[in-house]
C-alpha positions as a Markdown table, in Angstrom:
| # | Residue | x | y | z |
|---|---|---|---|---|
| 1 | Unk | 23.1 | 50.4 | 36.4 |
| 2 | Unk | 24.9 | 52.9 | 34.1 |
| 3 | Unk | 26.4 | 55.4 | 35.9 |
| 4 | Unk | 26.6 | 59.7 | 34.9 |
| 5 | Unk | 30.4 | 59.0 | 34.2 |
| 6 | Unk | 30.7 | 56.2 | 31.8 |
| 7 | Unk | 31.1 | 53.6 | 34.6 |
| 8 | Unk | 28.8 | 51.9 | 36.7 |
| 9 | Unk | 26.8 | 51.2 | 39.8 |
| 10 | Unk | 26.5 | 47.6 | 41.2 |
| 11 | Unk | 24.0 | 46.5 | 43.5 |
| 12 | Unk | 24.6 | 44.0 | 45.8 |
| 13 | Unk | 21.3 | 42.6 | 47.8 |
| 14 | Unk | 22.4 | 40.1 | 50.5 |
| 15 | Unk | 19.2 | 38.0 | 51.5 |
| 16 | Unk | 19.6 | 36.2 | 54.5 |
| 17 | Unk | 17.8 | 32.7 | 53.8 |
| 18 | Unk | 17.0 | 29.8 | 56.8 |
| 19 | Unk | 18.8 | 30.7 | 60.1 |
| 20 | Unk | 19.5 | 34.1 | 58.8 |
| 21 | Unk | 16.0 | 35.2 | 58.0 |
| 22 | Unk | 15.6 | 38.8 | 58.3 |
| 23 | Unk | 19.3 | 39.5 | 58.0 |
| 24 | Unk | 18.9 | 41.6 | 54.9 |
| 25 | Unk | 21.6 | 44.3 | 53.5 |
| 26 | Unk | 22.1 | 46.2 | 50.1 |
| 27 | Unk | 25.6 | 47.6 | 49.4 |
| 28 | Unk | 26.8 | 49.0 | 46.1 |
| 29 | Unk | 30.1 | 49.8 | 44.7 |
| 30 | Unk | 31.0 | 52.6 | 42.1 |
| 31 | Unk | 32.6 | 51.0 | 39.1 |
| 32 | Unk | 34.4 | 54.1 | 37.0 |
| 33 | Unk | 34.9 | 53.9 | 33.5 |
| 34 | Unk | 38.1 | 52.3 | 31.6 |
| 35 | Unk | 38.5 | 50.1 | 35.0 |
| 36 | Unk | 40.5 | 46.9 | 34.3 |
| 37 | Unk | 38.9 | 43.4 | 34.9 |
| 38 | Unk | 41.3 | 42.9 | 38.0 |
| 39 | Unk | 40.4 | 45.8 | 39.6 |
| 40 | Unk | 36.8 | 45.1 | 39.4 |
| 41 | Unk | 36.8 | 41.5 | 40.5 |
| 42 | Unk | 38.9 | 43.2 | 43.4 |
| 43 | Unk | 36.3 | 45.8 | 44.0 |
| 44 | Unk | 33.6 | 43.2 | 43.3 |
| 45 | Unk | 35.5 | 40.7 | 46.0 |
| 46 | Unk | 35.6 | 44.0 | 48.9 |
| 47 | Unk | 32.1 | 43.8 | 48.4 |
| 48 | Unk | 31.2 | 40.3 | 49.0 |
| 49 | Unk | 33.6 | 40.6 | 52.4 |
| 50 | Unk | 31.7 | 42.9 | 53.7 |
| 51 | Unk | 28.3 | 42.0 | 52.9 |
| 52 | Unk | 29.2 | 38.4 | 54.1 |
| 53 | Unk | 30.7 | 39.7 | 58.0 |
| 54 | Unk | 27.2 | 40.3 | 58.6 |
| 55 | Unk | 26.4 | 36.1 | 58.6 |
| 56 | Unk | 29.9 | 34.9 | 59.6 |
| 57 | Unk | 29.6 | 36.6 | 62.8 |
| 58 | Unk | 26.4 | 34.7 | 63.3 |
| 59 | Unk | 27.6 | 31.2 | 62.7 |
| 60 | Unk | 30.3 | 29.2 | 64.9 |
| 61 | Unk | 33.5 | 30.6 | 62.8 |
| 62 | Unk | 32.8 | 34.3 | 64.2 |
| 63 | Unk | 36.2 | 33.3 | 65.9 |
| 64 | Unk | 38.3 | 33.5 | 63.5 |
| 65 | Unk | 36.8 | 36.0 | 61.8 |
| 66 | Unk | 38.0 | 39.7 | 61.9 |
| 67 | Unk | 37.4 | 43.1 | 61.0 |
| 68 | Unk | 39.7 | 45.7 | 59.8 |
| 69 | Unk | 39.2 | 49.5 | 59.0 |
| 70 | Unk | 41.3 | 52.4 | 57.7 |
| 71 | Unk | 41.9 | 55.1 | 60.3 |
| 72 | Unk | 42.0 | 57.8 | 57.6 |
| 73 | Unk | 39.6 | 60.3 | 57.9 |
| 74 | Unk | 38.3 | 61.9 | 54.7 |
| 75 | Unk | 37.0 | 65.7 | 55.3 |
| 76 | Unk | 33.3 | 66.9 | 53.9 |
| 77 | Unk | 35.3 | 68.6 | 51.6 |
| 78 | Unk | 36.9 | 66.0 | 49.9 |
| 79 | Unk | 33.7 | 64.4 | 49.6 |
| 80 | Unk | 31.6 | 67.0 | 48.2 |
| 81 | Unk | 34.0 | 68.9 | 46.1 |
| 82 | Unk | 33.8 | 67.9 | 42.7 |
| 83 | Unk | 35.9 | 70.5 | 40.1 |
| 84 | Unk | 33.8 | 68.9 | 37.1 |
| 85 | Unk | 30.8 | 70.5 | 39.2 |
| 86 | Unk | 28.6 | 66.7 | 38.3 |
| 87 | Unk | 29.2 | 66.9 | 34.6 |
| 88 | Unk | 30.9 | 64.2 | 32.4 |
| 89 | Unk | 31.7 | 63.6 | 28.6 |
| 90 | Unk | 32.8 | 61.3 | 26.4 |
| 91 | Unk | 33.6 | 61.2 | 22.9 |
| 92 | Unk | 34.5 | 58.3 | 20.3 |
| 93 | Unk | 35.3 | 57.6 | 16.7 |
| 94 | Unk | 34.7 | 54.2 | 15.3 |
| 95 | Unk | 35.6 | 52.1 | 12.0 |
| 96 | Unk | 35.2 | 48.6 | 10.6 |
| 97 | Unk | 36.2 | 47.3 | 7.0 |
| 98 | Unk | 35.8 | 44.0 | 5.9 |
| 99 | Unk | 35.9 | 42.5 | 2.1 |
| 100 | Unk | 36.9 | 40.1 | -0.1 |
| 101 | Unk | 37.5 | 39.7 | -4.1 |
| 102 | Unk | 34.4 | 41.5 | -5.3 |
| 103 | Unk | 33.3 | 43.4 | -2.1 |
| 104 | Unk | 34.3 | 45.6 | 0.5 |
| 105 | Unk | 32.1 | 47.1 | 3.3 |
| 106 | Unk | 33.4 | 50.5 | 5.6 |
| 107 | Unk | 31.6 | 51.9 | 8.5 |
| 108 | Unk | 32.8 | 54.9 | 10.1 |
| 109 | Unk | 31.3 | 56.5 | 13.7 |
| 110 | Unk | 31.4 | 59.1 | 15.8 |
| 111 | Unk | 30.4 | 60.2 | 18.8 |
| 112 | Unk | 29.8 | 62.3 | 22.1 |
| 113 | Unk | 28.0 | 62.5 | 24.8 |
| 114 | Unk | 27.8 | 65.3 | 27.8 |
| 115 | Unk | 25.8 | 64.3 | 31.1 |
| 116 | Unk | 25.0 | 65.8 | 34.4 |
| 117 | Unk | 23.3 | 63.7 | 36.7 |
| 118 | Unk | 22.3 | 64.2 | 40.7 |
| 119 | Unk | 19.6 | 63.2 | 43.1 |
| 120 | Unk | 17.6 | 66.4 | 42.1 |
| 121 | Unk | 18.1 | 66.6 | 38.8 |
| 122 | Unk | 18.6 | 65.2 | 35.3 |
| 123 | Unk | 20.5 | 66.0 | 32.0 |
| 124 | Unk | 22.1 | 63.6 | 29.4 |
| 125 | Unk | 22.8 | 64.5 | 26.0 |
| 126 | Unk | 24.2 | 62.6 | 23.1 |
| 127 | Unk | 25.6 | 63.6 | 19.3 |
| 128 | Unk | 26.6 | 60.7 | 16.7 |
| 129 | Unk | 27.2 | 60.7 | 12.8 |
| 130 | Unk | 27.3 | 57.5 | 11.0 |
| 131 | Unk | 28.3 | 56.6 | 7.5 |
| 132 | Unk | 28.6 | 53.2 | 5.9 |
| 133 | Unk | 29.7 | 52.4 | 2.2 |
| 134 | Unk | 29.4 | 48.8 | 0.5 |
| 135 | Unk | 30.9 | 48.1 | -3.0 |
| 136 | Unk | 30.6 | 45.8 | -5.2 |
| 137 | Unk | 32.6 | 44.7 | -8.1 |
| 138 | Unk | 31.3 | 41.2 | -10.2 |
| 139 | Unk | 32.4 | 40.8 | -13.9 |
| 140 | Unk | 30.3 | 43.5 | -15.3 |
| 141 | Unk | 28.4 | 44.2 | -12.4 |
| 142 | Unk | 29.6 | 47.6 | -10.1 |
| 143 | Unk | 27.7 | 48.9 | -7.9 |
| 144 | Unk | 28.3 | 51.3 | -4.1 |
| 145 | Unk | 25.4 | 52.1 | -2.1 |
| 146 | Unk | 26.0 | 54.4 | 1.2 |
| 147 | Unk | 24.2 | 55.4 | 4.0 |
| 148 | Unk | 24.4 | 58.5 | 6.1 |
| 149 | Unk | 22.6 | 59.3 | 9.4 |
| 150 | Unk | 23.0 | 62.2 | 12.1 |
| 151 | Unk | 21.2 | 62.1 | 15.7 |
| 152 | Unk | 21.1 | 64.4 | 18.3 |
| 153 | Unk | 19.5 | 64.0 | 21.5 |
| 154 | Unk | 19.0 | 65.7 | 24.7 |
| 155 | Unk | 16.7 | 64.8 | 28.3 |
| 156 | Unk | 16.5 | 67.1 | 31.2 |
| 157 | Unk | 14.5 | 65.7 | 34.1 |
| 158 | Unk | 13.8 | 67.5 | 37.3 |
| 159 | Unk | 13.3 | 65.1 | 40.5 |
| 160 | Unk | 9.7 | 65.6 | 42.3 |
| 161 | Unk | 10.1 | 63.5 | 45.1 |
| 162 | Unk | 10.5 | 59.6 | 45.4 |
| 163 | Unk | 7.8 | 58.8 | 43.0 |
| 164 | Unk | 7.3 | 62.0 | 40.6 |
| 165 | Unk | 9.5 | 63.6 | 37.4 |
| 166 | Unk | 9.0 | 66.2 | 35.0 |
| 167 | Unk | 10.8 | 67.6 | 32.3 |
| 168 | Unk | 11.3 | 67.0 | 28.6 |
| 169 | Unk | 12.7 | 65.7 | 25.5 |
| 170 | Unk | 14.6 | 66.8 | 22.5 |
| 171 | Unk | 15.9 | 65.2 | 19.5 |
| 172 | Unk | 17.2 | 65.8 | 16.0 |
| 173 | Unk | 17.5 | 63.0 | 13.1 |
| 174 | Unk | 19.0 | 62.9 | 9.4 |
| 175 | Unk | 19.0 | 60.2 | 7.6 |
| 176 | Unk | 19.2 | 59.1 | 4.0 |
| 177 | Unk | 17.5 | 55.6 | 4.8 |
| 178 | Unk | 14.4 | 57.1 | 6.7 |
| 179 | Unk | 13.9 | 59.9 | 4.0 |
| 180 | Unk | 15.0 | 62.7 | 6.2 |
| 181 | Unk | 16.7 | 65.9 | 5.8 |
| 182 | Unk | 15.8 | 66.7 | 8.8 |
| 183 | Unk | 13.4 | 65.3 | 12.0 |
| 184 | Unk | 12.9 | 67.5 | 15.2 |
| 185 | Unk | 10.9 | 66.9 | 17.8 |
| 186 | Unk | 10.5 | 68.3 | 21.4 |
| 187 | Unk | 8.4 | 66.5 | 24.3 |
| 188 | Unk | 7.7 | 68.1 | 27.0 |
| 189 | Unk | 6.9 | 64.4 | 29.4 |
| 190 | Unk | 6.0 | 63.9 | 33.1 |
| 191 | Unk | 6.7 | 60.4 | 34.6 |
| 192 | Unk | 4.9 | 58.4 | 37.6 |
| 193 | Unk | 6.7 | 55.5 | 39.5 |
| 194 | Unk | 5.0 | 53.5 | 41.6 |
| 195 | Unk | 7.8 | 52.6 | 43.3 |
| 196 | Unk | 10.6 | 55.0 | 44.7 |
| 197 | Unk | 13.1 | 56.1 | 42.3 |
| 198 | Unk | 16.1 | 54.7 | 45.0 |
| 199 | Unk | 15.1 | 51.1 | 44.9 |
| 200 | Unk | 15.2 | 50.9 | 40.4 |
| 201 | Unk | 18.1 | 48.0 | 40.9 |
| 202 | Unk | 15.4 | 46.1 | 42.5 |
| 203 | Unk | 11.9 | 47.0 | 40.8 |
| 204 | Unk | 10.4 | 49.7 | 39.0 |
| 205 | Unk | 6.9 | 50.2 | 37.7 |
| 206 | Unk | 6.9 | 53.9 | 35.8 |
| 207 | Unk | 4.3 | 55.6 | 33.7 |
| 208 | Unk | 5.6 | 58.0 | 31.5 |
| 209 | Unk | 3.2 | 60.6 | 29.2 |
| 210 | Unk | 4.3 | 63.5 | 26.8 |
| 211 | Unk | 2.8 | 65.8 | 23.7 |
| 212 | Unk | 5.0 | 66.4 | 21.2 |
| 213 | Unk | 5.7 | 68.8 | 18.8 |
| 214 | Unk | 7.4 | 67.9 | 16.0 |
| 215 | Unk | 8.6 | 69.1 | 12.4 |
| 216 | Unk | 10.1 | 67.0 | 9.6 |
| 217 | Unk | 11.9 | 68.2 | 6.5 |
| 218 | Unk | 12.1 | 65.1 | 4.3 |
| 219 | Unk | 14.6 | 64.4 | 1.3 |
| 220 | Unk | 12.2 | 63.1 | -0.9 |
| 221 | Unk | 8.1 | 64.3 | -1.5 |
| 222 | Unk | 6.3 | 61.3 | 0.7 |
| 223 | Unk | 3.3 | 59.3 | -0.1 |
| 224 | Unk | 1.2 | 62.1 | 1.6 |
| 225 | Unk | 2.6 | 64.5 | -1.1 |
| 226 | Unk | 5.0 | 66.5 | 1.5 |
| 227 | Unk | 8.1 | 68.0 | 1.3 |
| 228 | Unk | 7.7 | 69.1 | 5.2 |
| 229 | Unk | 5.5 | 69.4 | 7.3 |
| 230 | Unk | 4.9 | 70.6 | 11.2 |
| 231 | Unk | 2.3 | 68.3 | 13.3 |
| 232 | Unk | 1.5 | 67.4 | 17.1 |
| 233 | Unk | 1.9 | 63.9 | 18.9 |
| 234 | Unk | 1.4 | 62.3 | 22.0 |
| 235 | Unk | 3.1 | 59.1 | 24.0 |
| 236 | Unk | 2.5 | 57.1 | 26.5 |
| 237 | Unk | 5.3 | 54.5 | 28.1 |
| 238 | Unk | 4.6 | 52.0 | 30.6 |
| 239 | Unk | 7.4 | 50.4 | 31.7 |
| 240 | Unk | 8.3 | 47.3 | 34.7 |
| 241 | Unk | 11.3 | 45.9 | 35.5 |
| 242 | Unk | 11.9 | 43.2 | 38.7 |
| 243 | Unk | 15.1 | 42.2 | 39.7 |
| 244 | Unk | 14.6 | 38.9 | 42.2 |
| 245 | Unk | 16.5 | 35.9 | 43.6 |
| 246 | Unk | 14.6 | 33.6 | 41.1 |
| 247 | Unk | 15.8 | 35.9 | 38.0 |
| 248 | Unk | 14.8 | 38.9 | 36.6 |
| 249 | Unk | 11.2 | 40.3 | 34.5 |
| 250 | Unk | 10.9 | 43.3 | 32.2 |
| 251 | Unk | 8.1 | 44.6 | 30.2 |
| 252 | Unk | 7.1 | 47.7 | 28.2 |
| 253 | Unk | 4.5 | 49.5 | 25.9 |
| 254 | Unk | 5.5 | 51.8 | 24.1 |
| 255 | Unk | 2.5 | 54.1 | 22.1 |
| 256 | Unk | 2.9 | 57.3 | 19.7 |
| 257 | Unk | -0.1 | 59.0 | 18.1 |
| 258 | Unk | 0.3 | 61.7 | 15.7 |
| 259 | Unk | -2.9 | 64.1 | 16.7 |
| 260 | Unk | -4.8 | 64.5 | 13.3 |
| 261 | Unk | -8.5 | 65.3 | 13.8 |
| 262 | Unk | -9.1 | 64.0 | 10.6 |
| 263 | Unk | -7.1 | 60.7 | 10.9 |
| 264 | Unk | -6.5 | 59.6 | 14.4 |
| 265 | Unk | -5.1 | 55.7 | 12.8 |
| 266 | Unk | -1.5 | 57.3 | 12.5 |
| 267 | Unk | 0.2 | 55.8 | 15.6 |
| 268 | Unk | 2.9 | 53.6 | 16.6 |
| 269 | Unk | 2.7 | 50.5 | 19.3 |
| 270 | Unk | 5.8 | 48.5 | 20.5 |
| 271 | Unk | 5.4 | 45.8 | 23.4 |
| 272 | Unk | 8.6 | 44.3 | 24.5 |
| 273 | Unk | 9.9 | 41.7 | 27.6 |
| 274 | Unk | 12.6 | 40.0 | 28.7 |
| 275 | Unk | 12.7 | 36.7 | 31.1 |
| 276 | Unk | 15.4 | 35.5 | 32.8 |
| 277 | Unk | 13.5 | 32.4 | 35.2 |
| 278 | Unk | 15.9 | 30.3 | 37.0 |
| 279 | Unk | 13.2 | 27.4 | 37.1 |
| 280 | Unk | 15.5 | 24.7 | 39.5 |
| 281 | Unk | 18.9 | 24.3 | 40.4 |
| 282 | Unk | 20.5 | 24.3 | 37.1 |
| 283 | Unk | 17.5 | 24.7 | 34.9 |
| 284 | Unk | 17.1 | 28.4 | 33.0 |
| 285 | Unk | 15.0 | 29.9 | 30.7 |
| 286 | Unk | 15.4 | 32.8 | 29.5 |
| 287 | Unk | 12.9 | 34.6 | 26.4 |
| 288 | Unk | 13.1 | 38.3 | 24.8 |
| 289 | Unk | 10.7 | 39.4 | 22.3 |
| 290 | Unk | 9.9 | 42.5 | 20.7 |
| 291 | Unk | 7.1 | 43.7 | 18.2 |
| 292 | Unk | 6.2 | 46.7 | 16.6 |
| 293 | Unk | 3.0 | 47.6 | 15.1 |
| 294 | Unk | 3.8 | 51.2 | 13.1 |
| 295 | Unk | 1.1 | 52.9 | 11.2 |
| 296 | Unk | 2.7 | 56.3 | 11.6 |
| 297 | Unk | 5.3 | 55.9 | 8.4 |
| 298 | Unk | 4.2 | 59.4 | 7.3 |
| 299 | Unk | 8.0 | 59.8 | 5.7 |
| 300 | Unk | 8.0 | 57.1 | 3.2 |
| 301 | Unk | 9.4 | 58.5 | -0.3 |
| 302 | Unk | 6.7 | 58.5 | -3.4 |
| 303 | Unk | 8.9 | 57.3 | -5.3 |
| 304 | Unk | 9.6 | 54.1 | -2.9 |
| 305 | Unk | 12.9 | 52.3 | -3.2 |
| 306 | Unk | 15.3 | 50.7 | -6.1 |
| 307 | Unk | 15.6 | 46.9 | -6.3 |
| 308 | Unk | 19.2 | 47.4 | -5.2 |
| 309 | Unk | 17.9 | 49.8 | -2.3 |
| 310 | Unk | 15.6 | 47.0 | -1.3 |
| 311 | Unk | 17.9 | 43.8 | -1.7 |
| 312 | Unk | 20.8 | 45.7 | 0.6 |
| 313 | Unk | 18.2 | 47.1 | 2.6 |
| 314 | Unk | 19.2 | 50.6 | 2.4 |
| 315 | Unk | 15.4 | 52.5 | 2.6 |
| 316 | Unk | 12.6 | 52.0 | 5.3 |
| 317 | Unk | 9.8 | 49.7 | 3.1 |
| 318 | Unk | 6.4 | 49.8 | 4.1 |
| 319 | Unk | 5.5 | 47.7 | 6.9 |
| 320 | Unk | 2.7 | 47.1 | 9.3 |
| 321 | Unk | 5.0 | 45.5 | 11.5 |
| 322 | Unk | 8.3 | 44.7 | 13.2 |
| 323 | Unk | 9.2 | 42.0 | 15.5 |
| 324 | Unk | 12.0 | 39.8 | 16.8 |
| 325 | Unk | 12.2 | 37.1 | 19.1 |
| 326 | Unk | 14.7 | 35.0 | 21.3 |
| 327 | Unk | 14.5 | 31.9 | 23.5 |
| 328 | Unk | 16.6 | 29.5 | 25.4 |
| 329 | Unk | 16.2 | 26.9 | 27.9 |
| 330 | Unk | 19.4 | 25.6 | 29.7 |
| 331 | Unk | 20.2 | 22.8 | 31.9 |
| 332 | Unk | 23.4 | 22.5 | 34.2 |
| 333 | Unk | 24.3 | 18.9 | 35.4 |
| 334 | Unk | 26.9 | 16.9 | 36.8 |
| 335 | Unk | 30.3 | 18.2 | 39.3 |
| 336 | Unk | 29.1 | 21.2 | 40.7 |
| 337 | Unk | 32.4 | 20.8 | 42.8 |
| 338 | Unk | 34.6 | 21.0 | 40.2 |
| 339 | Unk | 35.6 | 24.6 | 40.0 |
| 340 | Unk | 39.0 | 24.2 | 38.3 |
| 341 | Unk | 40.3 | 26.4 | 35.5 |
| 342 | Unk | 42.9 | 24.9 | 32.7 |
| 343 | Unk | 43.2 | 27.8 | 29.9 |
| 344 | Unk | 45.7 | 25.1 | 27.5 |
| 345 | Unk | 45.0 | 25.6 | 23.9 |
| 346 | Unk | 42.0 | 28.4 | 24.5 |
């Protein structure tokens, strides 16, 4: 699980099977950001030691089995203090170019993110700008499209307990593809989990709910004849995730309803899972699959898009739908013994 800093938190769930029924232990180890690969297989490897002592000592090599442990004591203050007072940023700046002959292709990014996260409470925050430029160059054919987006978002959530959360939601968009100058929205949101809020890197069955306020500035007069225009919405997000020995489960719906008295058909539904099913030894299937059924497009332009804007995909088109899907079915045979690396001519 991502972790307030950057890095990580691993789970590891030891699950004692046969003559070690009931022999259950969860450990986890704090991966920090920027950590090399050897130092996390070794952190990875400190892990597995200790989780596996608990069976050793339970079988007839408990013998020659040992147990060592530092003698340094670390004070409560060492512990607790913390200079950064829980808060951690982040900032990047990205670019790619590619081309050929006739064509060239830039995309630039930035961005920065500022986070405080405890048991009690919640705040993440995030700033980007993107802008990407294509040009083209045929004969007598020249042509550069670019595309320009800002987003702003920020969450503060304030812990209720294992199962209960409240708080809210803020966020900012520009766009030149979506036909905004400008998109702000805050949601106030309250969230239910069935399941405590310690145990997510197992299983987690949340219902979150919200009303939203929300005012867009748009670049271009829509197909609803607005230049801007201030409205209320709700959402609803029903989210579960299962982590097991046999693989892992997700699946979500996502719904957004823009309040109109007068035209309560302007909403937004997307449904989404993941399997991951390891079926038998050496048999896997794993399927994703998302669709989204959007009949909230409120900030399509009039004037729609150019044929050029359409081919390279550079406006939102009117759609009554979205979707995408993914699926595999694997099948391991033959030396399971043969564990031997040979990196020659990789």
């Amino acid at each position: 699980e991502r972790s307030s800093n950057g890095g990580e938190l691993v789970t590891f769930r030891f699950i004692g099977i046969n003559e070690f029924e009931g022999v259950d232990n969860t450990l986890t180890v704090n991966i920090l950001p920027n950590t090399s690969d050897d130092l996390e297989r070794k952190q990875y490897l400190e892990v597995l030691n200790k989780g596996l002592y608990a069976y050793i000592i339970r079988t007839n090599y408990s013998d020659v089995a040992s147990l060592s442990y530092l003698t340094t004591e670390i004070s409560k203050e060492d512990v607790i203090k913390d200079k950064w007072n829980y808060w951690a940023f982040r900032a990047s700046v990205n670019g790619y170019i590619n081309g050929e002959e006739g064509y060239s292709y830039r995309r630039y990014n930035g961005r920065f993110t500022a986070n405080r996260i405890t048991s009690e409470s919640k705040f993440t925050s995030s700033f980007s700008i993107n802008s990407s430029i294509s040009q083209f160059e045929y004969d007598d054919f020249s042509l550069v499209t670019e595309e320009n987006s800002k987003y702003a978002n920020m969450t503060f959530v304030k812990s209720k307990g294992e199962h209960f959360s409240i708080g809210g939601r803020v966020n900012y968009t520009q766009s030149t593809s979506q036909n905004y100058d400008g998109e702000y929205k805050f949601s106030p949101c309250i969230e239910y989990n069935f399941f405590p809020y310690s145990e997510s890197s197992e299983h987690r069955f949340s219902f979150l709910y919200g009303v939203s306020a929300n005012y867009n500035d748009y670049t271009d007069t829509t197909v609803y004849f607005k230049s801007s225009e201030f409205f209320f919405s709700h959402l609803l997000d029903v989210s579960y995730q299962n982590s097991q020995t046999w693989g892992s489960f997700s699946f979500s719906i996502y719904g957004d309803q823009i309040l109109d008295i007068d035209d309560l058909k302007k909403y937004n539904i997307g449904i989404s899972s993941n399997i991951s099913w390891n079926i038998a030894k050496g048999l896997a299937l794993n399927f994703g699959g998302y669709i989204d059924l959007d009949r909230a497009q409120i900030h399509l332009p009039l004037n729609g898009a150019t044929y050029e804007e359409i081919i390279l995909r550079q406006k939102e088109l009117e759609s009554n739908y979205f979707y995408y899907l993914s699926f595999g079915l694997s099948y391991n045979f033959g030396s399971m013994k043969n564990n031997i690396v040979n990196p020659r001519f990789d």
